[in-house]
C-alpha positions, 0 to 999 in steps of 0.5 A, spaced: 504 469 430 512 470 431 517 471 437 518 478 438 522 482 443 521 489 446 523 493 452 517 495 456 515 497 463 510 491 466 505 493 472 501 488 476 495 491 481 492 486 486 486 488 488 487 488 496 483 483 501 479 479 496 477 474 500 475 479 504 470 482 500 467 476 498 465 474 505 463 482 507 459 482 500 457 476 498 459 473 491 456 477 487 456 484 489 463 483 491 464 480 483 461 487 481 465 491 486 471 488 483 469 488 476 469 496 477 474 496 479 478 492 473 474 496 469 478 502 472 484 500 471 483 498 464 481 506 462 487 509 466 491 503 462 489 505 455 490 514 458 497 513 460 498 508 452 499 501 456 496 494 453 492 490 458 494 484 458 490 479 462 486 480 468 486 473 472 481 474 478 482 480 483 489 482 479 491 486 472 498 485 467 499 491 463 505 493 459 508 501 458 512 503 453 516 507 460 517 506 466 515 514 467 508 511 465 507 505 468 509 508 474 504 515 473 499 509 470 500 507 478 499 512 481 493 514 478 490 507 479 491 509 487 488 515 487 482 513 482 479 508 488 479 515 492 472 516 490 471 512 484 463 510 483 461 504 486 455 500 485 449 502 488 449 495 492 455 495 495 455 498 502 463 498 503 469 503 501 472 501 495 478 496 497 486 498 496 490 496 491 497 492 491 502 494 486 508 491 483 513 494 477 518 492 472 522 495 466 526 491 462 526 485 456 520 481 454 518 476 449 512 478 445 507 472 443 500 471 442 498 477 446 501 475 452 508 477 455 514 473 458 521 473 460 525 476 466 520 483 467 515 479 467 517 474 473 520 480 477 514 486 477 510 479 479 516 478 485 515 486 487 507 486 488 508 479 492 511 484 496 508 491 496 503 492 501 496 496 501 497 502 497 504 501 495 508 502 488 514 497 489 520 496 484 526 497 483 534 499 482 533 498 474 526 501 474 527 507 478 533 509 474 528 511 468 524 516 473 524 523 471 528 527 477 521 528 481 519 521 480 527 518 483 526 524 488 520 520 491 523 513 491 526 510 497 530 503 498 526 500 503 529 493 503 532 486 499 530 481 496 530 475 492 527 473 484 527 466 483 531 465 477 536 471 478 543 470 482 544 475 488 539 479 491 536 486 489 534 492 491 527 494 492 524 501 492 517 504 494 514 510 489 512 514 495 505 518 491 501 520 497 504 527 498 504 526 506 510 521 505 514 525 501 514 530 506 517 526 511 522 521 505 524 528 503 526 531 510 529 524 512 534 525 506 536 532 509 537 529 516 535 536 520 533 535 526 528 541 527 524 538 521 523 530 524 517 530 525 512 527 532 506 522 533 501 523 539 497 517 540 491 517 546 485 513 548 482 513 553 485 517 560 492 515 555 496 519 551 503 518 549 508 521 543 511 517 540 518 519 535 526 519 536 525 518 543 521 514 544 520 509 537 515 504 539 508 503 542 505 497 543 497 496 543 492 490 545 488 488 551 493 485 557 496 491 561 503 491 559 501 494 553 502 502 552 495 503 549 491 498 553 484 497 549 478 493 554 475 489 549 474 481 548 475 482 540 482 485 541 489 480 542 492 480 548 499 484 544 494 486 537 497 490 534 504 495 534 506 502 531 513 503 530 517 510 528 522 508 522 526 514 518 520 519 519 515 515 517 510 512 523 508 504 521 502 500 524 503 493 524 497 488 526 499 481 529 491 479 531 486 475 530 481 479 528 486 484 524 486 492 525 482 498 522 484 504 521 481 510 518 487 515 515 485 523 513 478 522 516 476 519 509 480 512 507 479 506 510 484 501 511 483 493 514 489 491 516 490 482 517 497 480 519 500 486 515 501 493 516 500 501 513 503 507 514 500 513 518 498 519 515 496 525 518 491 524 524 486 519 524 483 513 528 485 506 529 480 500 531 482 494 534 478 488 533 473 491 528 471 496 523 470 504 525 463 506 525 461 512 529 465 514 536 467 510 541 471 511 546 475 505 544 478 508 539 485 510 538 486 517 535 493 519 533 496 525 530 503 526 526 506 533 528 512 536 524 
């Protein structure tokens, strides 16, 4: 089959932790879960008028004829994870996901998709953490008003085989992060918003005032949590442009279980807050402990 060329939106979703999973489930129900999941994705793929063009391990490639739908297409995918059916051997949430996009030129050969696009939606799910969309300017700028609306600038990088650096944006979907991304752009002081946090005997808010907490075994810490598998210095929460961000930097990693209902298993990586929840240090939440530690964002 000959060359051809096209302009489309490319979309890459890993699924989060893979190595995880398999040493939490075992080869084989965790091969399942994540053929679930894959399988998933490919229905979500063909409803917003994609092509899947491969699936290699834990990742799927897609192609879109917009950028508008590889990024509702994400959306989607996210969210589909919120209560999708698991098999009946796995004991465990479905895992997150990770996800990059492109729009722009490609090459077209023998159902397979090449070219600058490619290597740049590649470049952007390398950087997204769990249940984030990363992009670009030049994606971005194909958004419908809303979609461009609930994109923020959050950093730069570098794309091998392109000069300079480029902008990187996040499509913020979950709504409680478009709350606060909108009102950080109005800058009133009235809507910023605050977070208490407590364990223990402990409380602290944190915010403008006061922007970072640190938690972790050893008494110099802001949140101290007693227990042999937590890190001397474990785990941060940092508060930046409205937005409360926990940064794990442990052995044992960090669990946190957002809305009372997501669960989120952070190793040397980080996630946003969102509403209230509990955040364990060194091992999964299961029931109450008084080591948990409770946080709730207020606006």
């Amino acid at each position: 089959m000959p060359r051809e060329t096209d302009t489309l939106a490319i979309l890459f979703a890993d699924i989060a932790k893979s190595t995880h999973l398999y040493e939490k489930l075992g080869n084989t129900v965790a091969q399942e879960l994540i053929s679930t999941c894959l399988g998933l994705f490919e229905k979500i793929t063909d409803y917003f008028d994609g092509s899947v063009i491969k699936t290699i391990g834990d990742e799927i490639m897609c192609t879109f004829p917009t950028a508008q739908n590889a990024v509702e297409a994400a959306v989607e995918m996210n969210e589909s994870l919120e209560d999708m059916p698991l098999p009946e051997s796995v004991t465990i949430d479905a895992p997150n996901i990770y996800v990059g996009i492109q729009y722009g030129n490609v090459i077209k050969e023998d159902g397979d998709v090449f070219g600058d696009a490619v290597n740049v939606a590649a470049r952007m799910v390398a950087l997204a953490n769990q249940r984030q969309i990363i992009t670009t300017k030049e994606t971005v700028d194909q958004l419908d008003e809303d979609l461009q609306n609930a994109s923020n600038c959050i950093d730069k990088t570098i794309v091998k085989g392109k000069s300079g650096e480029m902008s990187t944006f996040e499509i913020v979907w979950e709504q409680h992060d478009v709350t606060i991304m909108m009102d950080d752009a109005i800058d009133s002081p009235a809507l910023r918003c605050r977070m208490e946090v407590s364990c223990g005997n402990t409380m602290l808010e944190m915010g403008e005032s006061h922007p970072s907490a640190t938690l972790g075994r050893q008494l110099h810490n802001d949140i101290v949590v007693k227990d042999k598998g937590v890190s001397r210095s474990h785990a941060r929460i940092e508060y930046n442009r409205g937005k409360f961000i926990l940064i794990d930097q442990s052995t044992n990693g960090t669990f946190v279980l957002l809305q009372g209902k997501k669960r989120v298993h952070l190793r040397r990586d980080e996630t946003t807050l969102l509403g209230n929840g509990l955040i364990s240090l060194g091992k999964e939440i299961e029931g109450d402990s008084d080591l948990y530690i409770k946080y709730n964002i207020k606006m």
